[in-house]
C-alpha positions in Angstrom: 82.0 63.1 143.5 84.9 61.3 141.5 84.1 59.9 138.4 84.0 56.2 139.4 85.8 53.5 136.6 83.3 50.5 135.4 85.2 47.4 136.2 83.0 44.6 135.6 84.5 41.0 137.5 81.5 39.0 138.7 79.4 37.2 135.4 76.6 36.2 137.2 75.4 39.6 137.8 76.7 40.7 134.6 74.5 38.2 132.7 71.2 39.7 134.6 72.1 43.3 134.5 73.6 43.2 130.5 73.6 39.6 128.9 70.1 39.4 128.8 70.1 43.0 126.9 73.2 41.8 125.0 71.9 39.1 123.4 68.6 41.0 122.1 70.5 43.1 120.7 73.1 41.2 119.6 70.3 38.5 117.6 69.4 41.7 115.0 73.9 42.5 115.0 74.4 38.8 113.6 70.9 38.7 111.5 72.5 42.0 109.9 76.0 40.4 109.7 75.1 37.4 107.2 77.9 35.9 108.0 78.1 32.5 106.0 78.9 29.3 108.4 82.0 27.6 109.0 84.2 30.8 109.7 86.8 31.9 112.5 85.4 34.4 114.9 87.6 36.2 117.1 84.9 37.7 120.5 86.7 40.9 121.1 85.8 41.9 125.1 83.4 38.9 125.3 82.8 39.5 129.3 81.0 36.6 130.7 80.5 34.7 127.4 76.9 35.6 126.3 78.3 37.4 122.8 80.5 34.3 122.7 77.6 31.5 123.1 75.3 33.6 120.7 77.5 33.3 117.8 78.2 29.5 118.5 74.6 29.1 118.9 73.6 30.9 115.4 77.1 30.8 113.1 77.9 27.7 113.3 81.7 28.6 113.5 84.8 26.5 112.7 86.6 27.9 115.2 85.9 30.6 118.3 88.0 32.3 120.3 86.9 34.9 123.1 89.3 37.6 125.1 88.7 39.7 128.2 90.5 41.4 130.5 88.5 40.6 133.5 89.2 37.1 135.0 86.0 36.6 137.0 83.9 37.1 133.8 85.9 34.7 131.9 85.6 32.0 134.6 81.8 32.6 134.0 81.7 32.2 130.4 84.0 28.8 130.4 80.7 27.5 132.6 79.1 27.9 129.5 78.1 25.3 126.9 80.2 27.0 124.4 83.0 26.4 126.5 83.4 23.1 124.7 84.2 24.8 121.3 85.6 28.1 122.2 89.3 29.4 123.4 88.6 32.0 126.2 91.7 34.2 126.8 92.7 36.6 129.4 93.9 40.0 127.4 93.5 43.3 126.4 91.8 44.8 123.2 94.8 46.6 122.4 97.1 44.4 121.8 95.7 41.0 120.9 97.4 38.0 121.6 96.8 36.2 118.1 98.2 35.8 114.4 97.7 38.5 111.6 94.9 37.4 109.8 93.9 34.3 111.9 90.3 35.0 111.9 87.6 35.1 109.2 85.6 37.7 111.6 86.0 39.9 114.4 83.6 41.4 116.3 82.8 43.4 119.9 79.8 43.6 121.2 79.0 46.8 123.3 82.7 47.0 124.1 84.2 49.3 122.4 83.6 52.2 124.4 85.2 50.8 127.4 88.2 50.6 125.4 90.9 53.4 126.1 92.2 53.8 122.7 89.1 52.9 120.1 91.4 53.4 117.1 93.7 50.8 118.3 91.4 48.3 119.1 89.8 48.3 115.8 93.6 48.5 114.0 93.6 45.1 116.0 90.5 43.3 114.8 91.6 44.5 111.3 95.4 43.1 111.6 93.9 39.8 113.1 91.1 39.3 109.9 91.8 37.7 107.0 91.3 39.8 103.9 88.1 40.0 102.6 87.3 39.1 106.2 84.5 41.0 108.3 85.3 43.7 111.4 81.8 44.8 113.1 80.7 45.9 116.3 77.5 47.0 118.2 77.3 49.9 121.3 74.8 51.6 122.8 74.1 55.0 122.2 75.0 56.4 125.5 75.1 59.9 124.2 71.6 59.3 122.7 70.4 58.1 125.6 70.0 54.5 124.4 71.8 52.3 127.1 69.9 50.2 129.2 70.2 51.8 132.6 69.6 55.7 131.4 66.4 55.5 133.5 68.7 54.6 136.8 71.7 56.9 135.4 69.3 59.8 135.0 68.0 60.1 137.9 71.4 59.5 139.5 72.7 62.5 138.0 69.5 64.5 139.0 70.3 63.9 142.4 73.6 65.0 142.1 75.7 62.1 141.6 78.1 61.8 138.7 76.7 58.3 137.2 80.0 55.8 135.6 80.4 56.5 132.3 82.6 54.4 129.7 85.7 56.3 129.2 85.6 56.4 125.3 81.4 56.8 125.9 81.4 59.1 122.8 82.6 56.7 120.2 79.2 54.9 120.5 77.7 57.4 117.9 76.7 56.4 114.7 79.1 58.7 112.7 81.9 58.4 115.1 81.5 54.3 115.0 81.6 54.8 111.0 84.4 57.1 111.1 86.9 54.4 113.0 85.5 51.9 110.8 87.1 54.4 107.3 89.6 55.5 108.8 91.1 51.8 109.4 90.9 51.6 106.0 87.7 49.0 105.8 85.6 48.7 102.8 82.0 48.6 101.9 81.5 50.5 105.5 77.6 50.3 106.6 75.9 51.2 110.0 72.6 50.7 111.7 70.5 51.5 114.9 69.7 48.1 116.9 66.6 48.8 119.4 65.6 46.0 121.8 62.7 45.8 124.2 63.2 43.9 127.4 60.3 42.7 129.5 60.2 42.6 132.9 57.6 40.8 135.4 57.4 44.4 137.7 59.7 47.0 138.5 61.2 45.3 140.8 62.7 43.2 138.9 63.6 46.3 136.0 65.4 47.8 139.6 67.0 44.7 140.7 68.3 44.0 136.7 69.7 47.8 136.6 71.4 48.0 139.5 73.8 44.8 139.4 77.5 44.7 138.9 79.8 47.5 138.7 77.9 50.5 136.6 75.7 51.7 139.4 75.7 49.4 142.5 78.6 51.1 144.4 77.0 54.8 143.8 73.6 53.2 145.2 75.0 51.5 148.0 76.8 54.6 149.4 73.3 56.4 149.4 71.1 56.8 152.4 68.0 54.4 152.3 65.4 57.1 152.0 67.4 58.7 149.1 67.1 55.3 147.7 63.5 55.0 148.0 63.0 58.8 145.9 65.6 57.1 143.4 63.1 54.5 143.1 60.0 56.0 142.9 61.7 58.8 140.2 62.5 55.6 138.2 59.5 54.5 138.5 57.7 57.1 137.3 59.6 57.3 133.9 58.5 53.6 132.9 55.2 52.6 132.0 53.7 50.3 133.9 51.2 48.0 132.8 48.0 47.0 134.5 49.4 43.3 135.8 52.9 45.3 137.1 54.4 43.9 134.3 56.7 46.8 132.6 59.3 46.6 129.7 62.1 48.8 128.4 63.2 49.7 125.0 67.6 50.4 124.7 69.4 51.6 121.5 72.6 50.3 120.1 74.2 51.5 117.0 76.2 49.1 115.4 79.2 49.1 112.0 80.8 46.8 110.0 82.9 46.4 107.3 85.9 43.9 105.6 89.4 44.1 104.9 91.1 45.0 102.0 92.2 42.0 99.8 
């Protein structure tokens, strides 16, 4: 099967799939962060605007600005309260539409493995942050097997499918993320593993949350329904289940950060 490319355009099901998970994870980024109030924030890739809100609803920032490329997500995430502070741009994380040193901090938050040229995207945030100013970002460990959906992907692959995968997937390791972060020339360069639990009220709604949106709904919908239903029950059987139905989930993220050079 062809390798299929992750193109996420509606934010609704984004926000139940990922948002949820992103702002779990993305709580213990900005707790580790520090970040002092009143600062610029540039929201590198901030999708349907849950990054985006989390920092307005924690940082107290002067000034916000948020860029995609996907249109649909970014009409999502101006339906959000933080709409009333923040810019939301359409654009790519190559080649950023703003000022040399216009922010105080940039950040991406589980995007820079979807981006096709990691080492540019981060020569970005760098050119765009003031010095002294801070560069960070947080992604899960897909090659560690710390992304949300590895219990759907899995068994995907099991069956002989060739689950999406991010096409720079392998920048999400922790040396590789600190390597980028050097090699822009960033100082005082520090990592850390973020790990999240999400609870769910059964497995049907773990199912329903992990199959949204772009990364595995096309594979599953061009399945057979009885091949569905062993997807399912192989699922199943690799969460725990608690007595009530209830079940939860734990996903890894490794996350970096560092500032520019006065």
């Amino acid at each position: 099967m062809v390798e299929q490319q992750i193109r996420f355009n509606d934010g609704a099901a984004y926000e139940e799939m990922m948002g949820k998970w992103s702002r779990l994870a993305g709580d213990v980024f900005l707790d580790w962060l520090a970040a002092p109030k009143g600062l610029r924030w540039a929201d590198i890739g901030c999708g349907n605007g849950a990054s985006t809100q989390l920092i307005s609803d924690r940082c107290a920032p002067a000034a916000l600005s948020g860029i995609d490329p996907s249109q649909g997500q970014l009409d999502y995430a101006r339906k959000r309260p933080v709409s009333s502070l923040a810019e939301f741009t359409l654009g790519d994380a190559m080649d950023l539409p703003y000022p040399n040193a216009s922010f105080d901090a940039a950040v991406m938050a589980l995007v820079i493995f979807f981006v096709p040229d990691p080492a540019r995207g981060v020569a970005e945030m760098v050119r765009i942050t003031r010095p002294g100013g801070i560069v960070a970002a947080y992604a899960w460990d897909m090659p560690g097997g710390g992304f949300p959906l590895d219990p759907v992907l899995t068994e995907l692959k099991a069956l002989g499918m060739t689950p999406p995968r991010p096409p720079s997937a392998d920048v999400s390791r922790i040396d590789n993320m600190a390597a980028l972060w050097t090699q822009a020339g960033l100082r005082d360069v520090e990592t850390r593993e973020i790990s999240v639990r999400r609870h769910f009220t059964d497995f049907d709604a773990f199912w329903h949350a992990s199959t949204l949106g772009a990364t595995v709904a096309p594979t599953i919908a061009a399945l057979p329904s009885q091949t569905v239903t062993e997807l399912r029950d192989k699922v199943r059987a690799r969460l725990n289940i608690a007595g009530d139905g209830s079940t939860s989930y734990v996903a890894r993220a490794n996350a970096v950060k560092g500032q520019v050079p006065d």
